[in-house]
N, C-alpha and C positions, 0 to 999 in steps of 0.2 A: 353812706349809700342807702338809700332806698327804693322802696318798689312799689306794685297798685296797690299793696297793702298796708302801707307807711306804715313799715317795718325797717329800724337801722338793722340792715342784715349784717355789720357789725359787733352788734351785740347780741351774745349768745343767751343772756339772760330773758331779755323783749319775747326771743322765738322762742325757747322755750314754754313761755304762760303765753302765746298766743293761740288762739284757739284753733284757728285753720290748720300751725303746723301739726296740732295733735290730731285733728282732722286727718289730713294727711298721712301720715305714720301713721292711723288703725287702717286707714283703705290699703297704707304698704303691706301691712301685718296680712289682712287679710286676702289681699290679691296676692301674694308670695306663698301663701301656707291655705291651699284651701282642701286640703287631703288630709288633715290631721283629725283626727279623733274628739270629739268634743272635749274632751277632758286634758286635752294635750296643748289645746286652743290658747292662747295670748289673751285674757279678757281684762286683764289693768296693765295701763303703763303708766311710767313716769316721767319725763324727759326734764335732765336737767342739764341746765343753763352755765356746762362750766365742762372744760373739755380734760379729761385720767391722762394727764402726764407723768413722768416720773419727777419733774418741779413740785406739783402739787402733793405729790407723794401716794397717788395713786394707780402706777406705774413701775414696776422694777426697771434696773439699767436695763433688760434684756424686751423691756416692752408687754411683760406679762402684767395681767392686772392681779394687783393685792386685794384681795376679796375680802379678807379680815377689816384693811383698812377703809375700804367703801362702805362693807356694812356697817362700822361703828358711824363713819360720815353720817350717810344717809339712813338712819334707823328710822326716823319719825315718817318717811317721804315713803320707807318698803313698809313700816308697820300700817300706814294708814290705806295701801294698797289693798292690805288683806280685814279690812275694815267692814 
């Protein structure tokens, strides 16, 4: 499936690196949270291309997220955040 952005909405990998959705997601950020304190603020994000199941193991049975196990995944994606 595609869209005016020939984007296969699909795949979650494409929307992820695509610029508009990041586009999008900081106008969310910012139009949901405009009362917060400058230092409270959201100013990097990352958006990645692959949905926290408990298959993937980034999910307990009960649906909680493994924080341990995200961080060790994604180290290079949060370290380069604070870059």
């Amino acid at each position: 499936m595609k869209n005016k952005l020939d984007i296969d909405l699909r795949d979650n990998g494409a929307l992820a690196k695509h610029q508009e959705v990041a586009r999008l997601m900081k106008g969310e950020i910012e139009r949901l949270l405009p009362d917060l304190a400058d230092y409270e603020k959201i100013r990097k994000f990352t958006i990645i291309g692959e949905e926290f199941t408990v298959d993937n193991g980034a999910l307990t049975p009960t649906l909680k997220v493994k924080k341990r196990v995200l961080m060790e995944r994604y180290k290079d994606m949060i370290e380069a955040m604070y870059r």
